[in-house]
N, C-alpha and C positions, 0 to 999 in steps of 0.2 A: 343505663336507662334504655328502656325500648322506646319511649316515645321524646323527640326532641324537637324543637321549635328552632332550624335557623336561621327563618325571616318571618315578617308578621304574616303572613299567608301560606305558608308552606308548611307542613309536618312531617316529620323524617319517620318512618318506623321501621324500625332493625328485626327484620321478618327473619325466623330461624334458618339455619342450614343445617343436615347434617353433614357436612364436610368441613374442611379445614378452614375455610373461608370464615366460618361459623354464625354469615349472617348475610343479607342481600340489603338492601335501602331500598324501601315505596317511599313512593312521598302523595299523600296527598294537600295536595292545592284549592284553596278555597276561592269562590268566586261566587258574585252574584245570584248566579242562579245553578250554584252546587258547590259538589269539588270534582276534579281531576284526579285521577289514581293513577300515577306512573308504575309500572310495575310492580305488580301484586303479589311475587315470589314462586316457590316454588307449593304445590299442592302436597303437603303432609297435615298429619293431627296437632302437631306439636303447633305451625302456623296458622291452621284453623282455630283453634283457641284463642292463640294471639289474636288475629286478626276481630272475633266476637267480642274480646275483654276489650281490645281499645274505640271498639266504633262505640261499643256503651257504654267506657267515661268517657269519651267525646263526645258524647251524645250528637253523634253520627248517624244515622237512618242509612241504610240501604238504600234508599230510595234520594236519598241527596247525593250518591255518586253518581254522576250523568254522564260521564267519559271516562273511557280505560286507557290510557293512552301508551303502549310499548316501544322500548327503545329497540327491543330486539326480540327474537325468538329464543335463545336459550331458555334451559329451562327453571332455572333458580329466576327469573324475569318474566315469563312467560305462563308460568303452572298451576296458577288461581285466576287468569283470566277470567276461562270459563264455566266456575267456579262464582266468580263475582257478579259473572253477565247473567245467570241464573236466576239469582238474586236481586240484581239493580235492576235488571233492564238497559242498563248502559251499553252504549256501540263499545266494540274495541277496537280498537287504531291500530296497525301494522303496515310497514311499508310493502309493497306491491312485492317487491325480492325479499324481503322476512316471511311471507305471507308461502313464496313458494317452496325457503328453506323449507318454514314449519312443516307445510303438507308433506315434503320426504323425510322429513324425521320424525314426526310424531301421528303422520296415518300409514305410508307405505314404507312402513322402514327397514324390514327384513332388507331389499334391494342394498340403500347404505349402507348398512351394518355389516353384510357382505364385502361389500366394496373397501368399505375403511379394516375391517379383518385381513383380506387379502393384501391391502396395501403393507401394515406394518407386520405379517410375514414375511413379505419381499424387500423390506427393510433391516430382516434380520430377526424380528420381535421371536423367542423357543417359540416351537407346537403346543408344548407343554401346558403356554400359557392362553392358546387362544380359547377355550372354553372358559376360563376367569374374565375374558376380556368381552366375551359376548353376555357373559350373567350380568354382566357389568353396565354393557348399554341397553341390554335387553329393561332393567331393572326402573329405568326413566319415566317407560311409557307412564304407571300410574299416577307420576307424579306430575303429567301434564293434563289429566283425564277431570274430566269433561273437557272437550275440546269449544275454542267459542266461536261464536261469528264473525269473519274477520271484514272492517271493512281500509280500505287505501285513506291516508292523509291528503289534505285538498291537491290539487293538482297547482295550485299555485305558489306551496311552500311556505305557506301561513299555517297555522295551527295555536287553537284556544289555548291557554291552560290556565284553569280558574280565570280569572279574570285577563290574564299575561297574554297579549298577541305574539306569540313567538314564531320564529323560521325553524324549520324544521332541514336540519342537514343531513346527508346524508355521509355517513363516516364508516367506509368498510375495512373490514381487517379483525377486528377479534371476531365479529361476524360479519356475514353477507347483509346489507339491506339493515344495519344497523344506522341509528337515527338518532341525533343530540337534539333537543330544542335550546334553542340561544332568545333569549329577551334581551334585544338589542337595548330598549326603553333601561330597563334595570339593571344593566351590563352584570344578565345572570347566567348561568348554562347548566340543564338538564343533560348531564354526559354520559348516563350510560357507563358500558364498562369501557369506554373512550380512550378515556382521560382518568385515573384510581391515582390517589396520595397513598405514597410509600410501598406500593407494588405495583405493575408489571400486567397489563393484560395478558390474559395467554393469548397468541396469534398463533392456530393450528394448522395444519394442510388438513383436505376432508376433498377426497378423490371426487372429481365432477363436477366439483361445489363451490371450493375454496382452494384455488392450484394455485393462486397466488398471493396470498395473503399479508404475507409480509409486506412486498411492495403496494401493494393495497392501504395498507394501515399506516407506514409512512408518509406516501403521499397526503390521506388525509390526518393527519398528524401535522404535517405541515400546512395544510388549509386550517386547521382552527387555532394553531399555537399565534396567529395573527388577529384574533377577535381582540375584542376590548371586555375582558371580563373579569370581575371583582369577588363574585362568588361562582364557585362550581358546586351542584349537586352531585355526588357520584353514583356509580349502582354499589358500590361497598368500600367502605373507609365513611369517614365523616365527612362532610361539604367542608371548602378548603377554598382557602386563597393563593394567588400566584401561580393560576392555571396556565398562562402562556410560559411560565419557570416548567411548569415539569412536563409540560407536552417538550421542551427541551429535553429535558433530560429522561424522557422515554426514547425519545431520537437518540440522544446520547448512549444511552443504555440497548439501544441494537446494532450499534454500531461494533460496543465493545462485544458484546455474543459473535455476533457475527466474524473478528477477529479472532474472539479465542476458537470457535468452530473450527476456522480455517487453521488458527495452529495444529489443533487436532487432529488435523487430516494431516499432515505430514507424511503417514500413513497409512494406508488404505484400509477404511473399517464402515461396515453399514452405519446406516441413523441409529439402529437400536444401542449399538456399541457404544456409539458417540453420544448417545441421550446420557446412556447411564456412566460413560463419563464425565461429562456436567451436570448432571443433577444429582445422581448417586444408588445405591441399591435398595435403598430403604424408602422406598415409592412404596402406596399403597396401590394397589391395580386404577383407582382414581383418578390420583396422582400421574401416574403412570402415560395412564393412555392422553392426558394431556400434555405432558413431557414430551412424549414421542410426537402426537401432532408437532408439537412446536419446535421442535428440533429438525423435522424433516421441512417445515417451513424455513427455514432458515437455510437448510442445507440447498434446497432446491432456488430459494436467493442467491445462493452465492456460485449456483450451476450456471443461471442466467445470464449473471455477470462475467460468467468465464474465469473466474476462480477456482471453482474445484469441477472436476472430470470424473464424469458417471461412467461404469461398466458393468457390465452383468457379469457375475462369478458363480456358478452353482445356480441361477435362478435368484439369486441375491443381488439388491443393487448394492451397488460399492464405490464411495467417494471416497476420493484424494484430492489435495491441494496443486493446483498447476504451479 
């Protein structure tokens, strides 16, 4: 079903994707005086349909969304914003560091796109492939276009949703300036791609941006697997119980990567090598350039920690295990 009810105020809708994910979660939240729209997906045809079929058998107005509210900048979460603000009138929310990712990825972004090319060259990534890996990001921008007006969530860490007084946290690591809303009141939580049931955020490296991510997402990983909460919302899977169980067992689950990594390095091979022997050859370029972030995140973890030793070889960097 697209459209799903997992509390009496909240509605789930499984906004399309075309990737493997094959779907993002909005929710909107209904409140007194409207509803709340947590991220509005990504901007294609297929979701703009969606999106018109369900506001009119919910007999939903435009005009009754009165806040956009985003957990983050990507752009399956981020791509009908401004799309929506068009439409409602409604402010969009973005926190102050989502607000500055977006403007380098989605207005000035040849600079990044450069930058993250040149990175997973120097990781090993063939020549062969960089012109597949720039159509690739090049390919995004429409699907964040129209861009919207961004404004900062209160400065005191409160934040509406529908009628829910919620705290707004901030949780970095799958992105920069990413943000859970927690209803203490209804031990609920608004997670983003946080905290996902039976997958694995990706936590990528993105040169200038995101140098440490991994340590990033742990630590707040470890700040929310101590909430008190009964239901989680997610950005994809279904809302799901035993949310402090599996922020465990995402801890858990980078630990053991992070192991087999460092078995891997026993010896000496770039990230590219070492992506595609953990993940495998049968990456789509998609696929792929997320892979490699998140392998070199990982790799550059465990440099930190002083487990494995960087050298430059040919202009190549190149780890091994101490």
């Amino acid at each position: 079903m697209t459209v799903l009810r997992p509390s009496g105020d909240t509605l789930q809708i499984k906004v399309p994707l075309p990737f493997p994910l094959r779907w993002v979660n909005s929710y909107l939240v209904r409140g007194r005086d409207g509803y709340t729209l947590i991220d509005p997906g990504l901007h294609t045809e297929e979701a703009v349909r969606l999106w018109e079929t369900v506001l009119r058998e919910e007999a939903i107005g435009y005009g009754d969304i009165v806040s956009i509210a985003l957990t983050h900048h990507h752009p399956d979460h981020y791509g009908l914003a401004g799309w929506f603000q068009e439409r409602t009138g409604a402010p969009v929310w973005l926190s102050a560091e989502g607000q500055r990712q977006a403007a380098m990825l989605w207005q000035d972004v040849r600079p990044l796109e450069q930058a993250l090319l040149s990175t997973f060259l120097r990781h090993g990534m063939p020549v062969e492939e960089r012109e597949e890996m720039l159509r690739h990001m090049e390919s995004f921008l429409p699907l964040v276009t129209p861009q919207p007006r961004l404004s900062d969530y209160p400065a005191d860490g409160l934040f509406r949703i529908g009628d829910r007084q919620c705290e707004v946290l901030e949780t970095p690591g799958h992105a920069s300036g990413h943000v859970c809303f927690y209803d203490r009141a209804a031990r609920e939580i608004y997670c983003g791609d946080h905290v996902l049931p039976r997958i694995s955020p990706n936590v990528g490296y993105l040169p200038k941006v995101e140098e440490t991510p991994l340590a990033q997402y742990l630590a707040s990983l470890a700040q929310v697997r101590t909430l008190d909460v009964t239901l989680a919302y997610p950005g994809h899977r279904d809302p799901f119980a035993g949310f402090a169980e599996r922020a465990e067992e995402l801890l858990r689950h980078h630990d053991e990567r992070l192991a087999e990594m460092r078995r891997l390095l026993t010896e000496p091979k770039t990230c590219y090598r070492l992506c595609r022997d953990v993940f495998g050859y049968q990456l789509s370029t998609h696929q792929l350039r997320f892979a490699l972030a998140e392998t070199i995140a990982h790799v550059i973890h465990l440099r930190d920690a002083g487990l494995v030793a960087e050298r430059e070889q040919d202009w190549l960097a190149v780890y091994a295990a101490c």
